[in-house]
C-alpha positions as CSV (number, residue, x, y, z in Angstrom):
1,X,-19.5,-26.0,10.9
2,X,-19.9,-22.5,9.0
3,X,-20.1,-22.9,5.4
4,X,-17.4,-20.2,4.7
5,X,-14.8,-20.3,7.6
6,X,-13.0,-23.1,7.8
7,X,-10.2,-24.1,10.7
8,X,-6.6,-24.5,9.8
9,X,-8.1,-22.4,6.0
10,X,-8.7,-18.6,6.9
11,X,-10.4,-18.2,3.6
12,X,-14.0,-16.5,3.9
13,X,-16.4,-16.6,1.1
14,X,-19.6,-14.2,-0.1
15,X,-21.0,-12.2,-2.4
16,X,-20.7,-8.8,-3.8
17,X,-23.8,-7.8,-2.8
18,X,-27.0,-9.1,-1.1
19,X,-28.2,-11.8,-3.7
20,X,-31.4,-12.8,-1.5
21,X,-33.8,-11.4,1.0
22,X,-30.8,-10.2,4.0
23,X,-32.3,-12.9,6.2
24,X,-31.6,-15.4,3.9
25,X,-28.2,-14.3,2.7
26,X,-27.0,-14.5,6.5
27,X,-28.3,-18.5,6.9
28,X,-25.5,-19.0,3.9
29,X,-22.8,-17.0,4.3
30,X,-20.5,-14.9,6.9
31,X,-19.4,-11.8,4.6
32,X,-21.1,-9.3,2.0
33,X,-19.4,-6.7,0.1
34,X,-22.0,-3.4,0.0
35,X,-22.5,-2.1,-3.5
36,X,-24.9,0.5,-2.6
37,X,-21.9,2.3,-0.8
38,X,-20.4,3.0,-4.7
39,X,-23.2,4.3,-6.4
40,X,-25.4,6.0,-3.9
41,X,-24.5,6.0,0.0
42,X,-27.2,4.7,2.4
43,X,-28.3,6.6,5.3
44,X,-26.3,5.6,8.7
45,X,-29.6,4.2,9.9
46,X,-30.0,1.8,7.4
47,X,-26.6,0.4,7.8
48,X,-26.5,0.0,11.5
49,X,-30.2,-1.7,10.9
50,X,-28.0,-4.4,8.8
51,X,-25.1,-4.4,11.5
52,X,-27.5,-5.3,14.2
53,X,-29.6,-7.9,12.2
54,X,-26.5,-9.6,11.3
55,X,-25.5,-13.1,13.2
56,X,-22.9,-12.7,15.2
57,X,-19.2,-12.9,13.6
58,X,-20.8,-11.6,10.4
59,X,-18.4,-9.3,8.6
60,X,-18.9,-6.6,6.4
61,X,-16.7,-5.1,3.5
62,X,-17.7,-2.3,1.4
63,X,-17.0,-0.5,-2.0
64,X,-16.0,3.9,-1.5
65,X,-18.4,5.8,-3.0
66,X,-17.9,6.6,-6.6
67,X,-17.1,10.4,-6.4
68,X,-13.3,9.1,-4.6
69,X,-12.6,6.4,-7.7
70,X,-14.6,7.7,-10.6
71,X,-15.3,11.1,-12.6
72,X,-18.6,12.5,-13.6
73,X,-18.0,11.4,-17.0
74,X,-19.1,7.7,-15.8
75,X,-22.4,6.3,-16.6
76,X,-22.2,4.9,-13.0
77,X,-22.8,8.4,-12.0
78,X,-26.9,8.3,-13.0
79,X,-27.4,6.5,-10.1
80,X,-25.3,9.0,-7.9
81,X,-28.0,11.5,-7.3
82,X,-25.4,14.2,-7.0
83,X,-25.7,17.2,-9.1
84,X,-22.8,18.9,-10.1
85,X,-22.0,22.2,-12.2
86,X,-20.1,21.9,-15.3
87,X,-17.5,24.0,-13.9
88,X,-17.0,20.9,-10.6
89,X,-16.6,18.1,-12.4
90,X,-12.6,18.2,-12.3
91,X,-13.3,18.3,-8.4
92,X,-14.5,14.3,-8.5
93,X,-13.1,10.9,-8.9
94,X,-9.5,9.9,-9.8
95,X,-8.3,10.4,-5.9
96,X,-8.1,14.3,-6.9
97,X,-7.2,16.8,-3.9
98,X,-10.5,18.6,-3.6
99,X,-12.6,19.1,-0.7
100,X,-15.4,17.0,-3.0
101,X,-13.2,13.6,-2.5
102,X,-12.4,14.4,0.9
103,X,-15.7,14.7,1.3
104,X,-17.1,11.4,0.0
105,X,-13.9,9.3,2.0
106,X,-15.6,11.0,5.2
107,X,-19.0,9.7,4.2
108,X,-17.8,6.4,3.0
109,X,-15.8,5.8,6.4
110,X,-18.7,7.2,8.7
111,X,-20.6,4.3,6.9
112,X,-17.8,2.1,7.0
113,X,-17.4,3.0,10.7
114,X,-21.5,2.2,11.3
115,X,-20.8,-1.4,9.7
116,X,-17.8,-2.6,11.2
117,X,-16.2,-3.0,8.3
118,X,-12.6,-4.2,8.0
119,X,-12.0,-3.6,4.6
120,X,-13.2,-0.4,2.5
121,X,-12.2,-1.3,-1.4
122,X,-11.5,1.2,-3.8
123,X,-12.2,0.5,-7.2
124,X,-11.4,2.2,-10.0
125,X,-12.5,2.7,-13.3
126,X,-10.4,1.8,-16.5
127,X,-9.5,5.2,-17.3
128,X,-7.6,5.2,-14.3
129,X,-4.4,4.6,-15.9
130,X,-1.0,4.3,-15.1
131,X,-0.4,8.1,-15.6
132,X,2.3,10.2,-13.6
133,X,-0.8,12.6,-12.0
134,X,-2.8,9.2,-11.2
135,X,0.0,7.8,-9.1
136,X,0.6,11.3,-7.3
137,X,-3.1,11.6,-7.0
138,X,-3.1,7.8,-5.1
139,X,-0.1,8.6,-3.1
140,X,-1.4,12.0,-1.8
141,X,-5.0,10.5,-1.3
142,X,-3.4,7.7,0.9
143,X,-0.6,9.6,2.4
144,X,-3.4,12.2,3.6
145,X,-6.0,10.2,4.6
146,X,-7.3,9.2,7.9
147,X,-8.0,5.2,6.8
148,X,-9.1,4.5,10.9
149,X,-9.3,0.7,11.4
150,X,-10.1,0.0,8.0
151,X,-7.8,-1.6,5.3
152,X,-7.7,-0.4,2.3
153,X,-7.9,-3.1,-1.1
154,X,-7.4,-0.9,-4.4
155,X,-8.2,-2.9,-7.7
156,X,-6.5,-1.1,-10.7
157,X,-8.6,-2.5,-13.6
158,X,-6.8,-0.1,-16.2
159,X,-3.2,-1.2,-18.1
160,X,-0.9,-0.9,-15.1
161,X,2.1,-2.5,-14.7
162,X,2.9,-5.2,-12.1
163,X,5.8,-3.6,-10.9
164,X,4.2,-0.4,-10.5
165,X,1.1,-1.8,-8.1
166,X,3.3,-3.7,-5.8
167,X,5.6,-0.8,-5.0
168,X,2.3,1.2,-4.3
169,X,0.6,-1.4,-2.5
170,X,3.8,-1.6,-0.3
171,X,4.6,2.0,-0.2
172,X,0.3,2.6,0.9
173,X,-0.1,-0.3,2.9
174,X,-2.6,-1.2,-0.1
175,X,-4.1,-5.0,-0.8
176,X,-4.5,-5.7,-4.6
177,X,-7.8,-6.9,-5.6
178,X,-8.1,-8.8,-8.3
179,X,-9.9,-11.6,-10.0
180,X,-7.5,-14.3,-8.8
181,X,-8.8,-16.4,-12.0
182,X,-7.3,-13.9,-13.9
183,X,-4.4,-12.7,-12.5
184,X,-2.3,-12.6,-9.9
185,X,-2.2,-10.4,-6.3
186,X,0.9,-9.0,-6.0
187,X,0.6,-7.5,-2.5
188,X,-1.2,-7.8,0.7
189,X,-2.3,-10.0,3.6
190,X,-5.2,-10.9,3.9
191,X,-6.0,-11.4,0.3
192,X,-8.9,-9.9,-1.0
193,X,-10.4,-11.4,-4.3
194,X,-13.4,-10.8,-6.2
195,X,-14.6,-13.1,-9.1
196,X,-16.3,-11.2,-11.8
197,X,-16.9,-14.3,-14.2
198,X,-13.9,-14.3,-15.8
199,X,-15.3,-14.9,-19.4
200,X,-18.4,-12.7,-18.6
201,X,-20.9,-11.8,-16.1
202,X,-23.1,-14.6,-16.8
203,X,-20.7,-17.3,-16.4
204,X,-20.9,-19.9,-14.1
205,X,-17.6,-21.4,-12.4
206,X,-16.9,-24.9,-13.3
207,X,-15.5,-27.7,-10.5
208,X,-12.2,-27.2,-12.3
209,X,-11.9,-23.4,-11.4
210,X,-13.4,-24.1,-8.1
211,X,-10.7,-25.8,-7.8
212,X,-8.1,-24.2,-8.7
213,X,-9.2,-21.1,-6.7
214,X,-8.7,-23.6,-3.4
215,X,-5.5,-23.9,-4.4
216,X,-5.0,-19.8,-5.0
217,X,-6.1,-19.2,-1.6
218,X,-4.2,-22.8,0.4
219,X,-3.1,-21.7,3.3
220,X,-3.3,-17.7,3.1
221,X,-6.3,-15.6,4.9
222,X,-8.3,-14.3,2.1
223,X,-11.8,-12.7,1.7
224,X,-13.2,-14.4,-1.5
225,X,-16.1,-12.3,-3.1
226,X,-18.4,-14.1,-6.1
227,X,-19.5,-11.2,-8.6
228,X,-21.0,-13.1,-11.2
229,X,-24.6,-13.8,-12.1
230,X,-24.2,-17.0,-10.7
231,X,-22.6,-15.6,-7.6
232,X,-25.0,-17.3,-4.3
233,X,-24.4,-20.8,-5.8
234,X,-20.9,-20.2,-6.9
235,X,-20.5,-19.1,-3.6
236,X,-21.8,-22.1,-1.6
237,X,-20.1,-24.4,-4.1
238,X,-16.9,-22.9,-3.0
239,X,-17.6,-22.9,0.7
240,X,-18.6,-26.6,0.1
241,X,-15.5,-27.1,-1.4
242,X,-13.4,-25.4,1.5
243,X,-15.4,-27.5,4.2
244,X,-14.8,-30.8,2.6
245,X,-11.0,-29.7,2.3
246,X,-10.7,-28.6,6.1
């Protein structure tokens, strides 16, 4: 039996990231969420190398590329390799209607498209608050956008209120991410969870929140992504856990 797909528990379980060598990762585990995709897109080559060295029934998720989510004014954006004249940089990040965001969706679904993904998440920075131009700027970016076959999972990580994200997750056909550990997701099927750590980066998640994510994700189709340090044994602890369960 796989160690993250369980029958009769649609719940399956990786990492945010490749932790280990790729051929390793796949002995373990069944899903990946690409980072890469966020800071600094790889070339299509490189991603349909992955596809095709993946097992078969090996899925892939991935995060947009930052200049959708985030503005220049992130440190995330050293890694970017973009170059951009002071007089652009109200042209990125925030969902802003510019041919710049356009853009980068178009080169984050090509990849997207090259990977099979199902799910494309969009992440977005703190500053991203629950502001009257944000939620225009989301509406208009979704409204607008060719998504293809992809769903879309947004994860608000600034002060918005609940009532607010689950009348745009319905209105957008959105699924809230969130760390289910430390609150709730208010919309969406499947779920799509990822686990920063809760405390911290570096902390490691005890039996007792193992177990309590099981009983988070009983009975609903979830994609459950481990983003902490600890995140390859975390991981397989929580597959274990699952398999034992089925």
């Amino acid at each position: 039996m796989s160690l993250n797909r369980h029958p009769g528990a649609p719940v399956t379980v990786g990492c945010c990231g490749f932790t280990h060598s790729r051929s390793e990762y796949y002995r373990h585990f069944r899903l990946v969420e690409i980072q890469e995709s966020f800071y600094r897109l790889p070339r299509i080559e490189t991603v349909r190398h992955w596809r095709e060295q993946a097992p078969a029934g090996f899925e892939f998720t991935m995060k947009a590329w930052q200049p959708i989510t985030h503005p220049p004014s992130s440190p995330t954006y050293r890694r970017s390799g973009l170059s951009i004249a002071p007089g652009q940089r109200e042209h990125y990040g925030f969902f802003r209607a510019s041919e710049e965001v356009r853009s980068a969706w178009e080169r984050t679904a090509a990849l997207a498209r090259a990977l099979a993904c199902r799910v494309v998440l969009l992440q977005c920075p703190a500053s991203f608050r629950e502001r009257p131009e944000h939620v225009e700027n989301l509406r208009n970016f979704c409204r607008d956008l060719d998504r293809g076959p992809f769903l879309l999972a947004w994860e608000p990580r600034g002060p918005w209120r609940a009532e607010t994200i689950q009348g745009l997750c319905r209105e957008l056909d959105l699924l809230h991410c969130v760390d289910p550990l430390v609150q709730a997701a208010l919309w969406g099927d499947p779920l799509y969870l990822r686990l920063h750590g809760g405390p911290g980066y570096r902390h490691k998640y005890t039996a007792e929140e193992l177990s309590r994510l099981r009983g988070l994700v009983q009975g609903r189709a979830a994609y459950v992504l481990f983003n902490n340090l600890d995140r390859f044994d975390d991981a397989q602890a929580f597959a274990r856990l699952l398999e034992r369960e089925a």
